[in-house]
C-alpha positions in Angstrom: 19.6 -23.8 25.6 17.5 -24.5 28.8 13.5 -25.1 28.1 12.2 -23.8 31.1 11.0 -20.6 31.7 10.9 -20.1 35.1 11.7 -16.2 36.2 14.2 -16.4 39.1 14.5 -13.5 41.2 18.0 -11.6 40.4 19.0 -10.8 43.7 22.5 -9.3 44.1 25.0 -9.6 46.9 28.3 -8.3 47.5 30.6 -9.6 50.7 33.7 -7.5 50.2 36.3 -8.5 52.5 39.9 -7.0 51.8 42.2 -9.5 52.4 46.5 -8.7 52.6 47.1 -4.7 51.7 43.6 -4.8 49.9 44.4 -6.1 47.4 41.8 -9.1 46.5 38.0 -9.1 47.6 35.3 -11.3 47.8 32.4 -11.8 45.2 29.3 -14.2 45.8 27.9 -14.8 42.2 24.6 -14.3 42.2 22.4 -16.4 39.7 22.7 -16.0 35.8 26.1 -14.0 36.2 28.8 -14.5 33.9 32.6 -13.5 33.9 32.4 -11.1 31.8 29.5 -9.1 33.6 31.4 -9.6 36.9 34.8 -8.3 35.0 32.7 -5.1 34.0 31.7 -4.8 37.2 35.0 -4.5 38.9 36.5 -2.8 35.9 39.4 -5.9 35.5 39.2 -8.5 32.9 38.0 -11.9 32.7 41.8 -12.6 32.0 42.7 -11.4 35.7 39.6 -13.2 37.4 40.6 -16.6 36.2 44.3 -16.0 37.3 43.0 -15.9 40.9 40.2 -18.8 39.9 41.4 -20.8 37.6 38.4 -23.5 38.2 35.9 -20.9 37.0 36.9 -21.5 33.6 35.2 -24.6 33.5 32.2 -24.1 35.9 30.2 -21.2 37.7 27.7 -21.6 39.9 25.2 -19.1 42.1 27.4 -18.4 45.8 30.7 -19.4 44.0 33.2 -17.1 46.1 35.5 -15.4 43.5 38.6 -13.5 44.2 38.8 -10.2 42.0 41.8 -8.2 41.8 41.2 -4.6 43.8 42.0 -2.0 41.0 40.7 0.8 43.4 44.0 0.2 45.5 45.9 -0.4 42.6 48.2 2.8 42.7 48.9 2.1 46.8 49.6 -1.3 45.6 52.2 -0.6 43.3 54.1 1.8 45.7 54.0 -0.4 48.6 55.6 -2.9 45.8 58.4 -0.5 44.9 59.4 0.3 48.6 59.2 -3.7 49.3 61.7 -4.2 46.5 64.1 -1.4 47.3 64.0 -2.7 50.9 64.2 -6.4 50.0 62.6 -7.0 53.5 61.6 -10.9 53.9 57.8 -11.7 54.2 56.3 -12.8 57.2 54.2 -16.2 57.6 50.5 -15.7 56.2 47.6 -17.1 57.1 44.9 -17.9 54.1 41.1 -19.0 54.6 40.4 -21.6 51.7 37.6 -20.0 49.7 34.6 -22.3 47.6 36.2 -23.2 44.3 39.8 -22.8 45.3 42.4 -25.4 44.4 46.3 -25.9 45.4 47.7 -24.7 42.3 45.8 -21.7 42.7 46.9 -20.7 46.3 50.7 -21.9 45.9 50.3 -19.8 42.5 48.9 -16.8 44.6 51.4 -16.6 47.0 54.5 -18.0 45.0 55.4 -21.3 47.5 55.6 -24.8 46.5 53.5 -27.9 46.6 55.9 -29.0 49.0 56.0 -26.2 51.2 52.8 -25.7 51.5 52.0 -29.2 52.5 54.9 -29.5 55.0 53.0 -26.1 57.1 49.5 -27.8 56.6 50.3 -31.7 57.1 46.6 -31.9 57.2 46.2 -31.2 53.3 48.1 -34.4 53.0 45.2 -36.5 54.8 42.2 -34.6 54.2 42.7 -32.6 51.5 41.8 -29.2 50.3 38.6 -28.0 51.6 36.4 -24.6 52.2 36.8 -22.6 55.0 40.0 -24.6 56.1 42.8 -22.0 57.6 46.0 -22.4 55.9 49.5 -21.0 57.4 51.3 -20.0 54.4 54.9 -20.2 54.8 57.4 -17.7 54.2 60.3 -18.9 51.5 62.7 -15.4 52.5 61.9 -13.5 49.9 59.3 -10.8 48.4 56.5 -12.2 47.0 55.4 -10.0 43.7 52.0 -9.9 42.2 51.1 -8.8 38.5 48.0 -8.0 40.0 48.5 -4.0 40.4 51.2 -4.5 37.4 48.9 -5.6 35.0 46.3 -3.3 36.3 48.1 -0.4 35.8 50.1 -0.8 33.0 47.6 -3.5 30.5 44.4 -1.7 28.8 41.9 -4.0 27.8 38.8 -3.1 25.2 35.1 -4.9 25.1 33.9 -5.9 22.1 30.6 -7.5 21.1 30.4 -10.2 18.6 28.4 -9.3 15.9 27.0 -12.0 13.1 29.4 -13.2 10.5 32.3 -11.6 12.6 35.2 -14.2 12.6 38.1 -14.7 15.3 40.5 -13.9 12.5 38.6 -10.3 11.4 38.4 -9.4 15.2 42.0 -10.1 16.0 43.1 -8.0 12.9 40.7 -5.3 13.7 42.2 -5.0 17.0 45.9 -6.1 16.3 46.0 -8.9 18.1 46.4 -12.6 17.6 43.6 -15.5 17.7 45.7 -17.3 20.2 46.0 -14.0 22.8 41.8 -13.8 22.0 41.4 -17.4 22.8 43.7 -16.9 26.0 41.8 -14.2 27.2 38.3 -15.7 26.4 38.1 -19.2 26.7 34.5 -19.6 25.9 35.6 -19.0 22.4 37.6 -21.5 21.7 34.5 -24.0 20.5 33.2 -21.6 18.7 32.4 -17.6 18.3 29.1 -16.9 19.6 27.1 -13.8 18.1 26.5 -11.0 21.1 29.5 -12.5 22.9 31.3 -9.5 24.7 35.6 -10.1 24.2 38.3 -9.2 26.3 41.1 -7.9 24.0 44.0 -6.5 25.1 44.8 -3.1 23.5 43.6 0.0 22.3 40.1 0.3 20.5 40.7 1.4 16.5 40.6 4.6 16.3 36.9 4.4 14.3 35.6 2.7 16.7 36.2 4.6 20.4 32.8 5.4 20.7 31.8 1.4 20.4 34.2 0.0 22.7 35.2 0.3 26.3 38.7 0.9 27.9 38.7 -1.1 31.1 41.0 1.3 32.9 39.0 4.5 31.6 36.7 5.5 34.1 35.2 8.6 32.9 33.1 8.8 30.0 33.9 9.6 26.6 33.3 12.9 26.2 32.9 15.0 22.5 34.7 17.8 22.1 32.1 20.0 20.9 28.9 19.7 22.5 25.9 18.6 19.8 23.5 22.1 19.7 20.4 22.1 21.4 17.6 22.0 19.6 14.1 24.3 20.0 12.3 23.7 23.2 10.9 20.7 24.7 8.1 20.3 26.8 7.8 16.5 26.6 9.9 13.8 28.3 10.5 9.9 28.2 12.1 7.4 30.4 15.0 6.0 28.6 17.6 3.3 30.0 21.0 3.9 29.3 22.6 0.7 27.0 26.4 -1.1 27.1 28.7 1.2 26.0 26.7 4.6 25.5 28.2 7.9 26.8 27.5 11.3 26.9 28.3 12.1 23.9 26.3 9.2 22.3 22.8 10.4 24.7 23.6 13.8 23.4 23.7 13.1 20.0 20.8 10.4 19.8 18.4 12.6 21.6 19.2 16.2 19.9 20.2 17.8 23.4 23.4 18.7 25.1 25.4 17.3 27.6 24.1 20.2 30.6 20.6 19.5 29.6 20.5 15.7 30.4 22.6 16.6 33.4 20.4 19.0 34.4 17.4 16.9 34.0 19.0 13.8 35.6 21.5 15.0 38.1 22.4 11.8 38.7 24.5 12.0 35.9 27.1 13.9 37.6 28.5 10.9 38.5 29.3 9.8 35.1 27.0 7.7 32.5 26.3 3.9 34.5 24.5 1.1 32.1 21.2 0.4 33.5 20.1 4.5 34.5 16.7 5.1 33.3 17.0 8.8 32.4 14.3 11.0 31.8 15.1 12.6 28.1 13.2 14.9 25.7 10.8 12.9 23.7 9.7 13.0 20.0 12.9 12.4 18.4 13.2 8.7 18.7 10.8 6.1 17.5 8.9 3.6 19.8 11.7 2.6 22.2 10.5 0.2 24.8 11.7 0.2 28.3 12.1 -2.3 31.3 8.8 -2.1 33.1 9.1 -1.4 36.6 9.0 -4.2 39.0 4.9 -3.7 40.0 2.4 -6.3 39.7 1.6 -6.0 35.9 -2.5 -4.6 35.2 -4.3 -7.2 34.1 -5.6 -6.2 31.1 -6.1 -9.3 29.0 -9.8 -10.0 31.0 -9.7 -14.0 29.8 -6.6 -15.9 31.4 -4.2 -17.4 28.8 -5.0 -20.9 27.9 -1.8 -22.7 28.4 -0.3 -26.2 28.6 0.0 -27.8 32.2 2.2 -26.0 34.2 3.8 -29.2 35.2 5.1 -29.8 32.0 5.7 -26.7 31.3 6.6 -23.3 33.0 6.1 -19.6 31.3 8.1 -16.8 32.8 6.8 -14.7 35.2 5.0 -11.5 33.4 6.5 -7.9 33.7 7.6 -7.8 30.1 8.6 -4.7 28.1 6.8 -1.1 28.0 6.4 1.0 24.7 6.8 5.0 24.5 4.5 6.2 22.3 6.7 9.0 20.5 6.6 11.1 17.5 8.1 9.3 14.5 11.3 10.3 13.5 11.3 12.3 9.8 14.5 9.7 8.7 12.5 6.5 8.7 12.2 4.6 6.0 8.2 5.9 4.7 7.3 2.7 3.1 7.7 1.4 7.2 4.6 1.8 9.0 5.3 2.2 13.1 2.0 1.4 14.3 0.5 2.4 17.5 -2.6 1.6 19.0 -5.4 4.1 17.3 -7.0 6.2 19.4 -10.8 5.4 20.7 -10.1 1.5 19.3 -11.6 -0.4 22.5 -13.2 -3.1 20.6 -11.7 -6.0 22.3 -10.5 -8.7 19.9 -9.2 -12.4 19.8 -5.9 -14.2 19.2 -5.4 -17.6 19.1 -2.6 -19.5 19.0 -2.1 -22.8 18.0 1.6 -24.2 19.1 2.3 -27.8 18.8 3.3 -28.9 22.3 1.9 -32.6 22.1 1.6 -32.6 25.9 -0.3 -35.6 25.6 2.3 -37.8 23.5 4.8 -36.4 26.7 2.4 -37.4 29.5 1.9 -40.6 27.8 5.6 -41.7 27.7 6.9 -43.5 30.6 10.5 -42.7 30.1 12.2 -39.0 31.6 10.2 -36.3 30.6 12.8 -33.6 31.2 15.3 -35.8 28.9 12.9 -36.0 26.3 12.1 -32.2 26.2 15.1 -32.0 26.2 16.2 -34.0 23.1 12.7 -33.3 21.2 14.2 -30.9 18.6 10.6 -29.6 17.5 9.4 -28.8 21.1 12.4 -27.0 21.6 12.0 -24.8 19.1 8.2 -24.9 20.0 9.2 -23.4 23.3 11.4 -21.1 21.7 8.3 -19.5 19.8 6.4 -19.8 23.3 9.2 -17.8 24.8 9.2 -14.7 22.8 5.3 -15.0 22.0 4.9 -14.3 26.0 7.3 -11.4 25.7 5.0 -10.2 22.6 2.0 -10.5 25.4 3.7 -8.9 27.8 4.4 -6.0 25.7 0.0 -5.9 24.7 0.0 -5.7 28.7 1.8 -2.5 29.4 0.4 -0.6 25.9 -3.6 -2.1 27.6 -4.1 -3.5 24.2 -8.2 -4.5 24.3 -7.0 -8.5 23.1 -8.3 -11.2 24.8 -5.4 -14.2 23.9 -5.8 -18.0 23.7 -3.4 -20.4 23.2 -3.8 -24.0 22.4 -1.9 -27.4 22.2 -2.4 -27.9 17.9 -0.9 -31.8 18.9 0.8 -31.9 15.6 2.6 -34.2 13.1 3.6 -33.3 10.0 -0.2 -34.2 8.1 -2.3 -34.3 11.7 -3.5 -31.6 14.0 -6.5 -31.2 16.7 -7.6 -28.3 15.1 -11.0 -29.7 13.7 -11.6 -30.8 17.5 -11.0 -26.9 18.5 -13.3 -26.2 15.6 -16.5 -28.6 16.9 -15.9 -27.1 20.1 -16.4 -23.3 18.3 -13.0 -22.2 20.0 -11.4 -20.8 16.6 -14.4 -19.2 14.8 -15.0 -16.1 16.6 -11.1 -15.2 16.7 -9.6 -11.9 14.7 -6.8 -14.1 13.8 -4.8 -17.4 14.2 -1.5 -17.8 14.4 -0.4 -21.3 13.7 -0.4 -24.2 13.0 3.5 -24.6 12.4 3.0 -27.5 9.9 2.4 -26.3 6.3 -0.5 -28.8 5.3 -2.0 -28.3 8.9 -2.3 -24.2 8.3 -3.6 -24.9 5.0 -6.0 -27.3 6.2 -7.4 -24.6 9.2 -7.5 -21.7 7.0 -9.8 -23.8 4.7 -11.9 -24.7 7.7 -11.9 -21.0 8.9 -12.3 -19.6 5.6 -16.2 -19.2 5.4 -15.6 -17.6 9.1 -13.1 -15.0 7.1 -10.8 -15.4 10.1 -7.2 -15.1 9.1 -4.4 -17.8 9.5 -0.7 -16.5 9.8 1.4 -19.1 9.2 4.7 -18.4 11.2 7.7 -20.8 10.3 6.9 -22.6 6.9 8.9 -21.6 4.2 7.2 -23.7 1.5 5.2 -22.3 -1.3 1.5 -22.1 0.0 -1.5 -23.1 -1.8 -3.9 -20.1 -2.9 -6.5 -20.1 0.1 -7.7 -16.4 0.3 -7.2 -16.4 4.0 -3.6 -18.0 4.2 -0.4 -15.7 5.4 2.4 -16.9 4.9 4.8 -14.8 7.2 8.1 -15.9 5.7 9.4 -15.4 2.5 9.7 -18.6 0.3 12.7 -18.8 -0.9 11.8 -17.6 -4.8 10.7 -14.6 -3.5 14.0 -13.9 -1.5 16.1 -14.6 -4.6 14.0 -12.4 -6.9 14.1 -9.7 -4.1 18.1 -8.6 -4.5 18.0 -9.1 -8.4 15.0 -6.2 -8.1 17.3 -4.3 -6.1 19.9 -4.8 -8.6 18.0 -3.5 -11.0 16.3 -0.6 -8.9 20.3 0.7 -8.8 20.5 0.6 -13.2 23.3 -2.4 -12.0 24.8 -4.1 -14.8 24.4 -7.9 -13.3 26.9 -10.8 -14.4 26.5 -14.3 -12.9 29.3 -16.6 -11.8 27.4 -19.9 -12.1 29.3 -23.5 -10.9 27.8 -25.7 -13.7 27.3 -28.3 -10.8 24.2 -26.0 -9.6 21.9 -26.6 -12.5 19.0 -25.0 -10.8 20.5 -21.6 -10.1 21.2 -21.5 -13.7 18.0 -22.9 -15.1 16.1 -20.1 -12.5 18.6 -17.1 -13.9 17.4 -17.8 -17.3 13.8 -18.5 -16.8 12.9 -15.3 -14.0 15.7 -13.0 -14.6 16.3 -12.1 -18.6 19.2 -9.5 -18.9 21.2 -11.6 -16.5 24.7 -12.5 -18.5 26.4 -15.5 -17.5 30.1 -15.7 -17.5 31.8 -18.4 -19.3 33.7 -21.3 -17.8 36.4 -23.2 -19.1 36.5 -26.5 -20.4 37.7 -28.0 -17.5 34.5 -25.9 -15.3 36.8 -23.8 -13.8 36.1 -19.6 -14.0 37.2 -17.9 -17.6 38.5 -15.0 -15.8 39.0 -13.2 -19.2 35.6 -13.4 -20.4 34.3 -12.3 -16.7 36.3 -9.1 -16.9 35.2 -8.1 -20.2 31.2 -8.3 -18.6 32.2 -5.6 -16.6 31.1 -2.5 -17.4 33.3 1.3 -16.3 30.3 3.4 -16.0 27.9 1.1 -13.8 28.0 -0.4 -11.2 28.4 -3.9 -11.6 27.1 -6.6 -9.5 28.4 -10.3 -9.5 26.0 -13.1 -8.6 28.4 -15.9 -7.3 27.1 -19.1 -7.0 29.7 -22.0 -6.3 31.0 -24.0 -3.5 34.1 -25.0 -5.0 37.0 -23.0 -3.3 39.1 -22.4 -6.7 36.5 -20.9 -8.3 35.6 -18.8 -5.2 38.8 -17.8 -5.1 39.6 -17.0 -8.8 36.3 -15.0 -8.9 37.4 -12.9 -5.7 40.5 -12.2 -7.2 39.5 -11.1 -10.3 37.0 -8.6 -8.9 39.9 -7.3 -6.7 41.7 -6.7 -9.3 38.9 -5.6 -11.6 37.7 -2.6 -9.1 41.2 -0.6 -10.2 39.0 0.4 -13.6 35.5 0.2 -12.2 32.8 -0.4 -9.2 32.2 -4.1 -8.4 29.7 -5.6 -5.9 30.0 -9.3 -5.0 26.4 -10.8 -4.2 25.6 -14.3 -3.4 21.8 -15.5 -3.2 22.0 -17.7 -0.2 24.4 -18.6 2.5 28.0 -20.1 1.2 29.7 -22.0 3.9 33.1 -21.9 1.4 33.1 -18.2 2.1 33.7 -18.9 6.0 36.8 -21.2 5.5 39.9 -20.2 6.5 41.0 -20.5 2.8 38.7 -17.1 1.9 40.6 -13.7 3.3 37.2 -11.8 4.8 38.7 -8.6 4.4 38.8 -9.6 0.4 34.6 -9.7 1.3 34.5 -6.5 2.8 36.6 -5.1 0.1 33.8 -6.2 -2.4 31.1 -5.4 0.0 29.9 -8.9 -0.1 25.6 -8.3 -0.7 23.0 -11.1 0.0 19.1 -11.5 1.0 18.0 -12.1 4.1 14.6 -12.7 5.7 15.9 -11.3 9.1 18.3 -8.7 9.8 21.0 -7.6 12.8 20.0 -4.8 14.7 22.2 -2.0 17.7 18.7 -0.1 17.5 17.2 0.6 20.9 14.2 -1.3 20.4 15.9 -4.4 19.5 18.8 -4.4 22.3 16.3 -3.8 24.8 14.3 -6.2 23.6 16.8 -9.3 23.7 18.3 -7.4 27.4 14.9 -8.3 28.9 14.8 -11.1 27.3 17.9 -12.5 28.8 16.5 -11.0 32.2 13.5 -13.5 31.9 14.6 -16.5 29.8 18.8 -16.4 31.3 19.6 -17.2 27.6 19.5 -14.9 24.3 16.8 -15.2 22.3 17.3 -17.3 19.3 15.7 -17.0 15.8 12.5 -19.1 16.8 12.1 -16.9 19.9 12.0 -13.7 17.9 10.3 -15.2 15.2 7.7 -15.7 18.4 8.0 -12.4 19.3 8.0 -10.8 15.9 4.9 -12.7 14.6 3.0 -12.5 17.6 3.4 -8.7 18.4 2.7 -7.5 14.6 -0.6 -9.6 14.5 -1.5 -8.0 17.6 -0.8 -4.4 16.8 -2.5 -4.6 13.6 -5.6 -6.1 15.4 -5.7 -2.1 17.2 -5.8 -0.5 14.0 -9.7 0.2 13.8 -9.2 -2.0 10.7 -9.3 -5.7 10.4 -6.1 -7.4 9.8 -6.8 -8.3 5.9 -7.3 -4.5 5.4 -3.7 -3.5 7.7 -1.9 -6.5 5.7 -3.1 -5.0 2.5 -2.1 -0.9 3.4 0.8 -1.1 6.0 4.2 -2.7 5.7 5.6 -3.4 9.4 9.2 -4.2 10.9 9.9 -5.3 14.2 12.6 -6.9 16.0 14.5 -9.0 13.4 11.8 -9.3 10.6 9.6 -7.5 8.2 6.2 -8.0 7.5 5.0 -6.8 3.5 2.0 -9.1 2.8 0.7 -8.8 -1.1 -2.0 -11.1 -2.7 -0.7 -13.5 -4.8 -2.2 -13.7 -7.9 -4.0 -17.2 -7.7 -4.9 -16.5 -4.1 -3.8 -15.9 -0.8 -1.3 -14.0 0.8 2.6 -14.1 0.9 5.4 -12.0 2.4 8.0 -10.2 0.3 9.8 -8.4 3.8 13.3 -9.7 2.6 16.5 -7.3 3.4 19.2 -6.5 2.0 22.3 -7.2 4.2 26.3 -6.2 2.8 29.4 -5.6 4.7 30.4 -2.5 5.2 33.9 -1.2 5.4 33.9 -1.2 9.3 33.4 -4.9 9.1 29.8 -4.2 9.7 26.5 -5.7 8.3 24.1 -3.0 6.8 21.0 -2.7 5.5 20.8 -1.4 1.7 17.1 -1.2 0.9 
């Protein structure tokens, strides 16, 4: 991931120059574009674009010149093809400009001639080689030529599909009937690995569940419903709202409670079909707080005291712009213990943030060696960056709602037992502030909220997992991990589950916390030997409840002999399988996933996945600003930062809003309680299972 946040300016070009019968034109890449949005944007596939540039599989930079297949010519194409065959008339000699990125395969691929050939027209490809903008005579061998070009156009449909967490290259290909290989053909950038977000090329039809969800590349119109969703009563209020990947009429229609004629109507625009990127202009009051791409004006400057930052030189923020929030109604299917806060009217009181992020500029100015490797390299100031990242987005967003909070943020210089916070202290920079977020050490937040505690000023830590000590105004903003574990058992119970644990006898904790915290909890036998007594777990299981199966192991056989007998087991009663942390045995190749989704697989999680418009929007501008996705630190950033500050405009101060109001934003949840010996901890932990569309849901 790259460190630096500079904002380049996205500035598009197209140089579209037909070449031979139109079928081929020119693309410059413009900065931060990859295959796949270029392949969207000519409605081919990745697939077809490396065909024609086979050396963008390994590198592409801004002004590479790519050569995409025309499929608006594709039908002329194929006829002229057709009458060339049934005529069998030779070719005539061709001339060809070498374009940036070209090689010799490529062009004797292209137009079907030899190495040899090729070289005996051009004798000057034997002395100087290939190079851009030469003009090559391609020879004619006496017969047709044939591209797949308009053949696999017209008669190949390809699907997108976005890689969602915990999705695996083996659960895709199934899902889509496919192989791993033809996926790993068809998206090289997979190959390493299977990033979350990243959007496939799959040849085929989309399942039948799924149309809505995923894109036919040869489709141009929208997906349309059959019946148009009623309109409801009368509107008098609007929104902006821009259009996401993948939505169509249909999906706008059903999201915002209006038909198909009415958004037309109101956006006529639309006539044209449904284009990613429209802002429309849709009734309000039916969707919750969706934020929007700001429009490109010089933002208001409505934090009055300028961010205290590190040096520039040593490190860049992105340019502000950031994300603007619609204040809407909030919708009647929300979850009610999930408080969307806005800010209250008349609150102008202006308040103070700080934030204390552990940059250590002064350890990198003091090294002789490469800065930019070090930052590089430095593990912790990455992830410090990270947090800086999406706590600038957080800002942004304070900017366009005119939030009255003046921001500070300060180098903490920390080590794991050291910080500068008593010399922020003795300069009186932290005692006047509503609330500081940071340090990222535990002993260093510990050690400032003591300081600040006679000031009453509130510490959020925002990364430390460990069990705090009880100082009254400590906040821990992650879940320790007790706290996550006790969470799904009080679900279990909340459901009347009857709960049987599958303990290895290697994990001595897990057992020794089951029977200390959680009495009721029956615990299967094992055999002599340690393996699973299959017998005695079947006869735990109860045929009017449902029953819910901790599994805790990371030996394979016993994974395995556990799966199957709950398979088996479901035939005479409901089973959930539930693990309490993450189990890297269940990714192996060894584990069938669709046996998982079968049992609904259940676990805990401090963070969650999200398609809602808030969060896509989010991580699209983002991407905009950072040319990378936001990872869990810069969320975290933006998560912690932006809930801090909209409880600070609550004409309350933040102990009282962490006390009354449970929050959620982008990935996590924020449910403060006191802890009974002091302090303050957070018990927003979700409850993630896979669905039977191979999809992670939320159950409480």
């Amino acid at each position: 991931m790259k460190y630096f946040f500079t904002l380049y300016s996205l500035v598009f070009f197209i140089t579209c120059s037909a070449f031979s019968q139109e079928k081929v034109i020119k693309y410059s890449v413009s900065n931060g574009e990859t295959i796949s949005q270029i392949a969207e944007k000519f409605k081919v596939t990745p697939y077809d674009i490396y065909q024609l540039n086979p050396d963008a599989r390994t590198s592409l930079k801004p002004n590479t010149v790519l050569l995409i297949p025309n499929t608006s010519g594709k039908n002329v194409a194929v006829k002229k093809e057709i009458t060339a065959n049934k005529k069998a008339i030779p070719q005539k000699v061709k001339i060809h400009e070498v374009q940036p990125k070209e090689t010799l395969f490529g062009i004797e691929k292209k137009y079907g001639v030899t190495d040899e050939a090729l070289k005996a027209a051009n004798p000057f490809l034997i002395t100087d080689g290939l190079q851009i903008g030469q003009t090559l005579t391609i020879p004619s061998n006496g017969t047709v030529i044939k591209t797949n070009i308009a053949k696999t156009a017209s008669q190949e449909k390809y699907v997108f599909h976005d890689v969602l967490a915990k999705e695996t290259k083996y659960s895709i290909a199934k899902k889509y009937k496919t192989t791993i290989e033809d996926l790993e053909k068809r998206n090289p950038e997979i190959v390493a690995n299977l990033p979350v977000g990243y959007r496939l090329t799959i040849k085929g039809n989309a399942p039948r569940s799924e149309v809505p969800t995923s894109v036919a590349v040869n489709d141009s119109k929208p997906i349309e419903a059959k019946k148009p969703v009623e309109t409801p009563k009368k509107v008098t209020t609007y929104m902006e709202y821009q259009v996401k990947p993948k939505e169509t009429f249909y999906s706008l229609s059903k999201t915002f409670h209006t038909s198909q004629e009415e958004l037309t109507e109101l956006n006529p625009a639309l006539s044209e079909g449904v284009k990613e990127g429209m802002v429309l202009k849709v009734p309000s009051g039916y969707v919750a707080a969706v934020p929007i791409i700001a429009q490109q004006q010089p933002a208001e400057k409505t934090l009055d005291k300028p961010i205290e930052k590190p040096e520039e030189k040593a490190l860049d923020k992105p340019a502000s712009g950031g994300i603007k929030i619609i204040e809407t109604v909030k919708s009647d299917e929300a979850d009610p213990e999930v408080v969307a806060l806005t800010k209250k009217r008349g609150e102008n009181d202006r308040k103070k943030l700080v934030l204390l992020l552990p940059f250590n500029l002064s350890k990198i100015q003091n090294d002789t060696s490469d800065s930019a490797n070090q930052i590089k390299n430095d593990k912790f100031l990455n992830m410090t960056l990270d947090f800086y990242s999406g706590a600038l987005m957080a800002i942004d967003s304070a900017k366009a709602l005119k939030l009255p909070i003046d921001i500070s943020i300060y180098d903490s210089e920390e080590t794991k037992s050291t910080s500068n916070v008593s010399s922020l202290i003795s300069q009186n920079k932290l005692q006047d502030a509503n609330a500081v977020i940071g340090p990222f050490y535990q002993t260093n937040a510990e050690t400032t909220a003591n300081s600040l505690r006679l000031y009453n000023v509130p510490v959020i830590s925002p990364l430390s997992k460990d069990s705090a000590n009880p100082i009254e105004n400590l906040y821990q903003s992650i879940p320790t991990n007790d706290v996550v574990r006790n969470s799904i058992f009080d679900y279990m119970r909340s459901k009347n589950g009857n709960i049987v644990a599958v303990v290895d006898k290697k994990k001595e904790s897990v057992i020794s916390y089951i029977k200390q915290n959680q009495k009721g909890v029956i615990l299967a036998s094992l055999t002599q030997t340690g393996g699973l007594d299959v017998a005695n777990l079947k006869s735990l299981l109860l045929p009017n409840k449902m029953n819910y199966v901790v599994m805790e192991t990371a030996n394979t056989a016993m994974v395995k002999s556990t799966i199957k007998a709950l398979i088996e087991a479901q035939r005479s009663c409901q089973v959930q399988l539930v693990i309490l942390e993450p189990n890297s045995t269940l990714d192996t190749d060894e584990i069938y996933f669709e046996n998982l989704v079968k049992l609904k697989l259940m676990y805990p999680s401090v963070s969650r996945e999200s398609d809602e418009p808030a969060v896509l929007i989010f991580e699209k501008e983002y991407r905009l600003k950072n040319k990378v996705n936001p990872n869990t630190y810069a969320t975290r950033g933006f998560d912690v930062t932006f809930d801090t500050m909209m409880r600070l405009v609550q004409g309350k101060t933040y102990q009282e809003t962490a006390d009354l109001i449970t929050t959620e934003q982008v990935d996590n949840k924020f449910q403060y309680y006191k802890k009974e010996d002091g302090g303050h901890a957070n018990k927003g932990v979700y409850i993630l299972y896979y669905d039977s569309d191979l999809t992670l849901k939320v159950a409480n």
